[in-house]
N, C-alpha and C positions, 0 to 999 in steps of 0.2 A: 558577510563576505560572499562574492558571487562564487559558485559552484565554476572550478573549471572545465573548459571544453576538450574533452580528449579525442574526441573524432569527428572529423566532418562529414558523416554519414548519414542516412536518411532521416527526414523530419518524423515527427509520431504520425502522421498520418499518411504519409507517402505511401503504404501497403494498400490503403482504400482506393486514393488521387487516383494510382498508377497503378490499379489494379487491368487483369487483362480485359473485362467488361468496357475499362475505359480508353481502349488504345485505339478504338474507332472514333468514336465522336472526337479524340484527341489529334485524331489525324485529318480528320475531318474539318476540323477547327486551325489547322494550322494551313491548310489549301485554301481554304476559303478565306484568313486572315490573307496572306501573302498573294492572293487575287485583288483583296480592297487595296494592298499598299503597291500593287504593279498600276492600279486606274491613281493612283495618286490621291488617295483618302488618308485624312489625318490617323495615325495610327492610336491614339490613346482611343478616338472615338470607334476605331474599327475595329481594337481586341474589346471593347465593351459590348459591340454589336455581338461580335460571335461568339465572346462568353458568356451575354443573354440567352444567346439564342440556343446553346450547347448545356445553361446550367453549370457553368463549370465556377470552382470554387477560385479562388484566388491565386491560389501556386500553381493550380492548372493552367488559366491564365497568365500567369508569368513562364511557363513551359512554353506554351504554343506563341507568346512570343519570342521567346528563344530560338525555335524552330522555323519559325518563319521568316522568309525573305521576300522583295518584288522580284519580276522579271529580271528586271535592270538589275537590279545586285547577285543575283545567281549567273547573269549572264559574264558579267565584269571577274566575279570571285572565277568560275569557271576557266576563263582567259586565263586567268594571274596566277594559279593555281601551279604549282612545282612540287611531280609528283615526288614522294620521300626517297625512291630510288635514283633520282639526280641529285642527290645533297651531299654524296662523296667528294670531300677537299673546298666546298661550301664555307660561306661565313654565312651564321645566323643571327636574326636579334630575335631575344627572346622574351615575351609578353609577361614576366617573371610571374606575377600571383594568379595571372590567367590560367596559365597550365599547368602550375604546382598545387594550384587549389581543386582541380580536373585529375588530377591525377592521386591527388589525398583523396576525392571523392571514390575515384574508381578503386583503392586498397581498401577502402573502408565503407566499401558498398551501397555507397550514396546514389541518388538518384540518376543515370546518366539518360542524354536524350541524344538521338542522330537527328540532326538538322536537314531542311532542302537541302541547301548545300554539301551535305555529306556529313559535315564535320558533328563531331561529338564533344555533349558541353552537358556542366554539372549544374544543378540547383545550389549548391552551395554559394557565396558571398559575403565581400568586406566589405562593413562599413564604417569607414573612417579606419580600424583597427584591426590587424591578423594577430592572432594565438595562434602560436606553435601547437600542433596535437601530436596524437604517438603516431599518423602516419608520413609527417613530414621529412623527415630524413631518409627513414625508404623512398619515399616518393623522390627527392632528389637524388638518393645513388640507383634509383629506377631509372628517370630520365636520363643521369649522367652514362649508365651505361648502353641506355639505348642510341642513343648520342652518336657515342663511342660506335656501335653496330654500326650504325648510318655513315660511316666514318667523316665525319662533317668534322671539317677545320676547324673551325674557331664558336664559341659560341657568345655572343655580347648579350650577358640578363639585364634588361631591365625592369626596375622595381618603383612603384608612386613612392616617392619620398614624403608626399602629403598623410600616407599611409603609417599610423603609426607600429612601432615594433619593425618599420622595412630596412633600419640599420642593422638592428639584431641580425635578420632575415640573410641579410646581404653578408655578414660576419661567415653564418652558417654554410651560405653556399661557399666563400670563398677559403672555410678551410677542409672542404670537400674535396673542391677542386686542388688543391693541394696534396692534399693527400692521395690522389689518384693520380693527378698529372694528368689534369681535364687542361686542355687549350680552352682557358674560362675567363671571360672579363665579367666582371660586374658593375653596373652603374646607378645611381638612386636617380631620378628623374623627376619633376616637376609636374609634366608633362607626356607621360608616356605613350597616350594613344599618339598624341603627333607624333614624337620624336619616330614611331614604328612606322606610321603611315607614310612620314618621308625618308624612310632608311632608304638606302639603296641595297641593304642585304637583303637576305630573303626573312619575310617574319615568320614565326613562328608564333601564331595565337588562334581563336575561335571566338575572338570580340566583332562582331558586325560593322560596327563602325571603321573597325581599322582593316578589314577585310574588300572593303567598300572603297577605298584609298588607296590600299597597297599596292603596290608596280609588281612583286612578287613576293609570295606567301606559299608557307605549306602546312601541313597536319599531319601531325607527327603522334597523335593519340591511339588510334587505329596500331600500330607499330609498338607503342605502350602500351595498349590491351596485350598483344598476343605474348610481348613479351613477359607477362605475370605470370602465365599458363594455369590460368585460375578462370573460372567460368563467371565471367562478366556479363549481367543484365543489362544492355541498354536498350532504351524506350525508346522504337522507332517510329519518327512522325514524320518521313518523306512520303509519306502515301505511295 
């Protein structure tokens, strides 16, 4: 029987990966990626190039893609970008496992990285399936009450429905919300990166693709660090 997941915290190697010796070359490696994809170089061949040429292991690798964007996409996210202090009386759509698995990460001292773009994002990921861990519910009456601070109206989560466990998931948020008397929709979605990239509300996520799309977006994680008041490591690759 598989051993359960109780935290989505950092992998066994992440103290080496992300040690401080490697937060140059890793910076380094994410300028130089996000130069190939502004001249419009295919990207699987252009993180191979500069994790040859950096040595860098394979989650490093999937870091400094993370991290990296082209001209064109920082310039666009830049535009669309709605700082968290305009989101008073606001409707949001929320990128549900996007930022609840970013924020399980940051309680449970997972790997976090600051993006070109600003925004902060975890190594953590679903594939095909989410497990509940013990930092999920704090992590929801986290964001519920940062929410709340932000004083934002209404909040619509959505969750992949392709995702298994995202009914459980959506159970969980909606008797939270309840219980608090959060202005809270929840929705299962087929579809989610579209459904956010054509919202007209403002998103709330740090997925690149739907960052790349969206008419207005914000980042609302930076707001959830301070509110832990617990001393958070993120691994800065803006150079």
């Amino acid at each position: 029987m598989p051993q359960r997941q109780h935290h989505r915290g950092k992998n066994a190697k992440d103290d080496r990966l992300f040690a401080k010796k490697w937060i140059g070359p890793l910076r380094r490696a994410t300028a130089e990626l996000s130069y190939l994809l502004s001249q419009g170089y295919a990207q699987d061949a252009s993180l191979k190039l500069v994790g040859d040429h950096h040595q860098l292991e394979k989650r490093q690798r999937r870091a400094v893609l993370r991290a990296a964007c082209s001209d064109d996409s920082l310039e666009w996210r830049t535009a669309h970008r709605v700082p968290v202090g305009e989101l008073a009386a606001q409707t949001v759509a929320v990128d549900g496992f996007n930022l609840l698995i970013t924020v399980e990460s940051i309680l449970s001292g997972g790997v976090l990285l600051r993006g070109r773009d600003g925004c902060i994002r975890d190594m953590a990921s679903v594939h095909g399936s989410y497990r509940k861990v013990d930092e999920t519910v704090p992590a929801i009456q986290l964001i519920g009450r940062v929410f709340q601070d932000l004083q934002i109206s209404t909040v619509r989560w959505f969750l992949d429905a392709p995702v298994s466990n995202s009914g459980r998931l959506a159970t969980i948020f909606r008797e939270h919300a309840t219980g608090n008397r959060w202005d809270c929709d929840v929705e299962l979605s087929s579809n989610v990166d579209q459904t956010l990239a054509e919202s007209g509300d403002i998103v709330i996520s740090s997925d690149g693709w739907i960052l790349d799309r969206a008419a207005r977006w914000a980042h609302v994680t930076d707001a959830i660090v301070e509110a832990t008041e617990a001393n958070v490591d993120i691994t800065d690759l803006q150079g």
